[in-house]
N, C-alpha and C positions, 0 to 999 in steps of 0.2 A: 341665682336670680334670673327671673325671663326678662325676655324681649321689654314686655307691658311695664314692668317692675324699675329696668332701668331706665325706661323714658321717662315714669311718674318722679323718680329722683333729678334727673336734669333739666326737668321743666322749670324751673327755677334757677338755672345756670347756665347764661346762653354760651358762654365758651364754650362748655362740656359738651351742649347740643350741637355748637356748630361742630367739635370735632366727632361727635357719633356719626354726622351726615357726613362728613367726610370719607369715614370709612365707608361708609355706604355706598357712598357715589365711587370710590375706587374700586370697588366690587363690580359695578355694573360691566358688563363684556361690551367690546365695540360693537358687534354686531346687536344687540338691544337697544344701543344707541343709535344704532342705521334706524331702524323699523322705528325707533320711537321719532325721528326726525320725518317720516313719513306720513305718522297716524296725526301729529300735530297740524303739520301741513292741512291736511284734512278735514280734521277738526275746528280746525279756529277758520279756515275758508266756509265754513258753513254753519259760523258765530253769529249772531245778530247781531253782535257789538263790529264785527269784523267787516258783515256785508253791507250792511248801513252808512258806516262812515267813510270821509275823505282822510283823515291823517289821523296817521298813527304813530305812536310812538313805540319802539322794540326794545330790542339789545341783539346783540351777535351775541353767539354764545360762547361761553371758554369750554373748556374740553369736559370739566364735569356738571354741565348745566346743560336744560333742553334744550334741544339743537332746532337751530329756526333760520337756517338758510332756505330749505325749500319755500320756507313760508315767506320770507322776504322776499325771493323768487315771482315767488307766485303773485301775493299783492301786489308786486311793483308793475307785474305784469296788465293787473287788473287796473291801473290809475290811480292806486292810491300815491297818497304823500306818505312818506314813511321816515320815520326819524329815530335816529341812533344815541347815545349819549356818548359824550366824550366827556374822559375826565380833565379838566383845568386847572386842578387847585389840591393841597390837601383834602379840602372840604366841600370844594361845589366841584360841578358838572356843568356841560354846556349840550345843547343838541345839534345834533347836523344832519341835514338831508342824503340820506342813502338814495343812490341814484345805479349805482354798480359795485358791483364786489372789487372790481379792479379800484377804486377808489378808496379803499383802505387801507390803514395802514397802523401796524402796531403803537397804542396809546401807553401810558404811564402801566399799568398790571400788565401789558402783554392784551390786552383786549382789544381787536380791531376796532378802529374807530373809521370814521368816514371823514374824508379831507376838505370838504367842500364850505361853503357859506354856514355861518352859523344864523340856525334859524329861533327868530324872537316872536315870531305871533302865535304866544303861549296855549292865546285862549282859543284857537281853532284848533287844538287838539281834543280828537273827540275821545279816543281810549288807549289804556297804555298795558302793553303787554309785560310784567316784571319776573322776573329771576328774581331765587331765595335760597338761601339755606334749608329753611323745614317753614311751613305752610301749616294751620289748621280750620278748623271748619268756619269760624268764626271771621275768618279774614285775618287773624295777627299772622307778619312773615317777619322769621328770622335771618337779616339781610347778612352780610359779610362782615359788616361792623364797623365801619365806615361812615354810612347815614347817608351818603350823596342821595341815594332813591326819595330818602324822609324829609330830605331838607327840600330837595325840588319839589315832589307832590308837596307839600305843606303849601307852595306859595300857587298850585292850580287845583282847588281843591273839586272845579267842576269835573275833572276829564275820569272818565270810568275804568280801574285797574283792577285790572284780571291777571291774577298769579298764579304760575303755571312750573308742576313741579312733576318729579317722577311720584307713583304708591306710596315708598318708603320715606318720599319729605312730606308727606301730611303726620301729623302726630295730632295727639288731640287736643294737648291748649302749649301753643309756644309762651315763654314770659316774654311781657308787654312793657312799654315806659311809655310815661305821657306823650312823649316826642314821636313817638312809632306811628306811622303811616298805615291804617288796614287797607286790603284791598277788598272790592266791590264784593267779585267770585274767584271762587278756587276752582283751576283744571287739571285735572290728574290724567299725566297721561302714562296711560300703561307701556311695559317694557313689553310682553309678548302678547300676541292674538288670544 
């Protein structure tokens, strides 16, 4: 069976998908994760969703997700407002103003979170950068399986999310539930030049 044949079977089982991406993403070498932490930086500083607004909302990333420190770096450097999520609960999330790395501090998964004020004026979030399992063109993302992402966006459903993955988490149709959150645009960013 190829590559094609066994994504068409677990597009219908998101367990199965989230554990094919998994092995994916342990595949990946550190050093492609250097340079992809680069290109993004890059890329999204010369976003229109990026250069246009004041606040933003991210994630730090875990070890197999795209890496957006430089990026947070960089924005913070530029004046934005930039906002992290921390987990609170089984099932919700809360946001906090990223203001410095030294401000973090490992949350419930082992996910830096930022220690500061939690921040509530929802609606001047202008766009939210998301982390996923696997991505497709249509905007469906398959999250970790949790829902914190889908229950939050559900309640701002102004703010514009751009979901951002490696080549190999776009697949061509992730399965979808009513509850599932799409995102706006999908960014794919490459492992090598």
């Amino acid at each position: 069976m190829n590559d094609k044949q066994q994504l068409r079977q677990l597009m219908n089982d998101k367990q199965q998908l989230r554990q094919l991406m998994r092995q994916r993403k342990a595949a990946c070498l550190p050093t492609d994760k250097e340079a992809a932490a680069l290109r993004v930086a890059a890329m999204l500083q010369e976003h229109a969703a990026f250069r246009s607004v004041r606040t933003i909302l991210l994630y730090h990333a875990l070890p197999d997700e795209v890496p957006t420190q430089a990026l947070l770096e960089a924005l913070l450097a530029q004046g934005k407002t930039l906002l992290l999520p921390c987990v609170t609960g089984s099932t919700e999330m809360e946001l906090r103003r990223y203001t410095t790395h030294d401000d973090l501090k490992p949350g419930v998964f082992g996910i830096l979170e930022p220690t500061g004020e939690v921040f509530t004026d929802d609606a001047s979030i202008d766009t939210a950068l998301i982390p996923g399992m696997a991505f497709d063109r249509k905007g469906h993302r398959l999250g970790r399986g949790k829902g914190y992402y889908d229950r939050f966006l559900s309640c701002v459903p102004h703010i514009y999310k751009i979901g951002i993955c490696y080549p190999f988490q776009l697949v061509e149709e992730v399965p979808a539930d009513d509850h599932d959150i799409m995102v706006d645009e999908v960014i794919v960013v490459p492992l090598q030049d």
